[in-house]
Backbone as JSON, one array per atom type, in Angstrom:
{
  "sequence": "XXXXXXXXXXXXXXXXXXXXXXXXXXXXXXXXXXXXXXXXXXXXXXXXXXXXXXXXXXXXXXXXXX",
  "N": [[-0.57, 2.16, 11.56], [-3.47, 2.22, 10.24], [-5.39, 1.37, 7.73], [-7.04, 0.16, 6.35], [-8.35, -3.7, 5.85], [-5.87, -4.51, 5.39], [-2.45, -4.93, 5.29], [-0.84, -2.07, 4.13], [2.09, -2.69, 3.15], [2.71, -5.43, 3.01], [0.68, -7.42, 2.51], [-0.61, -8.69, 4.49], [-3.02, -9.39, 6.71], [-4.28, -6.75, 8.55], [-4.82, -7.43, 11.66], [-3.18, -9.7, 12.2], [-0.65, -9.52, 13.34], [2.15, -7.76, 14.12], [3.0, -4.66, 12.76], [5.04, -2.79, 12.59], [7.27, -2.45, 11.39], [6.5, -2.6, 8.4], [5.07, 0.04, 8.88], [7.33, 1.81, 8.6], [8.83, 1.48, 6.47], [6.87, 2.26, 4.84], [7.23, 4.49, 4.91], [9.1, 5.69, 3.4], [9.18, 4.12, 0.27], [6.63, 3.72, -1.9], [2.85, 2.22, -1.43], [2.87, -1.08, -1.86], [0.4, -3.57, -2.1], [-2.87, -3.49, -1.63], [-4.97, -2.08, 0.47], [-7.69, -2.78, 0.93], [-8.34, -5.1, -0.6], [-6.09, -6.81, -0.14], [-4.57, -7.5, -2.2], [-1.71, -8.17, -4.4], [-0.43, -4.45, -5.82], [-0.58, -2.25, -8.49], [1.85, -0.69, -9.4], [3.04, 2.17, -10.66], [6.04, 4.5, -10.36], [7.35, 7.84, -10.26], [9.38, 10.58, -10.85], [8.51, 12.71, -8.97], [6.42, 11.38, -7.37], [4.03, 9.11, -7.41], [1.69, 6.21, -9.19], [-0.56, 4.25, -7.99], [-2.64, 1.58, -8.43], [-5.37, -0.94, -7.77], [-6.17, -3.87, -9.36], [-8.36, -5.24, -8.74], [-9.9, -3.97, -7.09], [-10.36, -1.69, -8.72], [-9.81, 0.85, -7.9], [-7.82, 3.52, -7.34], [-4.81, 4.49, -5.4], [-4.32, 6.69, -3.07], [-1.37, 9.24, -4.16], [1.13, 9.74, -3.21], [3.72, 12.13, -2.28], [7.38, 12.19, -2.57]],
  "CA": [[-1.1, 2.98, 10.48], [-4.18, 1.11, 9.73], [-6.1, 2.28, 6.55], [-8.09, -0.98, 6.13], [-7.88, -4.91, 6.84], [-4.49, -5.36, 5.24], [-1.19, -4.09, 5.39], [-0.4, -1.95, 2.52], [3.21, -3.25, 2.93], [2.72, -7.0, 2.76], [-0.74, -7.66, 2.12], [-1.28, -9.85, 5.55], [-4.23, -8.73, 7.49], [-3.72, -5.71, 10.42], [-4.99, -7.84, 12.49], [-2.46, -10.64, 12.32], [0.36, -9.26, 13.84], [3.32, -6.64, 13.79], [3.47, -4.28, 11.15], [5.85, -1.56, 12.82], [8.56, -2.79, 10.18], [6.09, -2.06, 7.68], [4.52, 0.99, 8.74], [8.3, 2.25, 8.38], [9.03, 0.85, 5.07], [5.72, 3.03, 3.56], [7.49, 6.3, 4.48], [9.78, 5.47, 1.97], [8.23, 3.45, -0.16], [5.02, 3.24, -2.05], [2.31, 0.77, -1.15], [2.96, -2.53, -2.98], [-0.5, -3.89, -1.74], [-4.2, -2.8, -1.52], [-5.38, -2.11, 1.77], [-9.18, -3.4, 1.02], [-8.42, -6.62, -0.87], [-4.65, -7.22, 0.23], [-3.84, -7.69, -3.26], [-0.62, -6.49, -5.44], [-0.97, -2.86, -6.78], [0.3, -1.89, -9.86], [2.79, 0.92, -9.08], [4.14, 3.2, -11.43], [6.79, 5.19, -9.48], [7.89, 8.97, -11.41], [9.73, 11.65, -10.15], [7.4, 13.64, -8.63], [5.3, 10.53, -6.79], [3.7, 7.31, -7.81], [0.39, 6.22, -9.3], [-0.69, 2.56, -7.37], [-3.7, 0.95, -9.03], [-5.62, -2.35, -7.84], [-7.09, -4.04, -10.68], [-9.58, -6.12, -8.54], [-11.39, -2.95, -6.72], [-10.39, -0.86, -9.6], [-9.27, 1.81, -7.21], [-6.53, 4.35, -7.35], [-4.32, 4.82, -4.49], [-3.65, 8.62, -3.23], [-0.65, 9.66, -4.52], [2.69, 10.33, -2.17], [5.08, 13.08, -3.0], [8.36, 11.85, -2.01]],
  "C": [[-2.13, 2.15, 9.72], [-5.02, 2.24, 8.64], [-7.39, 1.28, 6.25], [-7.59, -2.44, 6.46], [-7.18, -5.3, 6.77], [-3.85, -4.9, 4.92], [-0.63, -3.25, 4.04], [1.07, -2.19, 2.07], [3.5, -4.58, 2.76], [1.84, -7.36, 2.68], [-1.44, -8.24, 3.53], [-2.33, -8.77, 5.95], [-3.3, -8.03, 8.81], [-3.59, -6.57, 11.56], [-4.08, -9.45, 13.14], [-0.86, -10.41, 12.53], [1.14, -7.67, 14.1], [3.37, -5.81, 13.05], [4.22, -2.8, 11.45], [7.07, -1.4, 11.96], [7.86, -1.71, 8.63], [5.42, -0.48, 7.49], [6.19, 2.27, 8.07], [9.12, 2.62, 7.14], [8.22, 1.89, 4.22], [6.11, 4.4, 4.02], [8.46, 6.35, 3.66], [9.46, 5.45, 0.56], [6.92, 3.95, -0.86], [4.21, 1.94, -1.8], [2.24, 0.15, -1.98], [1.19, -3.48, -2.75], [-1.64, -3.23, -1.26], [-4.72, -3.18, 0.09], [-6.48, -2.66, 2.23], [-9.61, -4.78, 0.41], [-7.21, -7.53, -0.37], [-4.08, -7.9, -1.05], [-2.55, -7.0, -4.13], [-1.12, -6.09, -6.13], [-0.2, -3.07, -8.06], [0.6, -0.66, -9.48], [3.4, 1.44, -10.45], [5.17, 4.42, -10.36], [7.38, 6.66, -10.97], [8.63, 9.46, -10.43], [9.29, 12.61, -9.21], [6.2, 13.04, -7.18], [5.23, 9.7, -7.5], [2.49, 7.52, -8.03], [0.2, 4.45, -8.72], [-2.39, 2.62, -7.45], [-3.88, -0.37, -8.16], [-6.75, -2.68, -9.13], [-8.49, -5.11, -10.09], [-10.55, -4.65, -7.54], [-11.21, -1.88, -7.34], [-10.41, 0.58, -8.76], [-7.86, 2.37, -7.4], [-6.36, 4.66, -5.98], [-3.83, 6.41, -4.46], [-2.01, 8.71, -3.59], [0.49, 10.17, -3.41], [4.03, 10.75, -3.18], [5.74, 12.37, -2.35], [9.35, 12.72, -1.86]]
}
C-alpha cells in the first residue's frame, strides 16, 4: 500500500523492506507517520475518525472512518 516514499506505519522508507505487518496495522489504526517526509503526525483520534497533521509539510492527512 504505497502512498509515497515512507511507510505511514513506521516512517522507514517503502523501499527498504517489508511492510505487510504494517500495511495491516493501518486498517486499524491511523497513520502515525507522514508518507512524504516520514515524519510523526499529530493524530487526534474522535469517534467518528481521526484528524493526522504533519507539521513539517503542513499537510492534512485524509480522514478514515473507522
Amino acid at each position: 500500500m504505497t502512498h509515497g516514499p515512507f511507510c505511514r506505519a513506521c516512517g522507514h522508507p517503502e523501499a527498504a523492506g517489508e511492510h505487510d505487518g504494517c500495511d495491516l496495522r493501518l486498517q486499524l489504526d491511523p497513520p502515525r507517520f507522514c508518507a512524504t517526509c516520514g515524519r510523526r503526525l499529530d493524530v487526534q483520534v474522535f469517534p467518528t475518525g481521526y484528524r493526522a497533521t504533519c507539521r513539517r509539510c503542513d499537510g492534512v492527512h485524509p480522514a478514515h472512518r473507522a
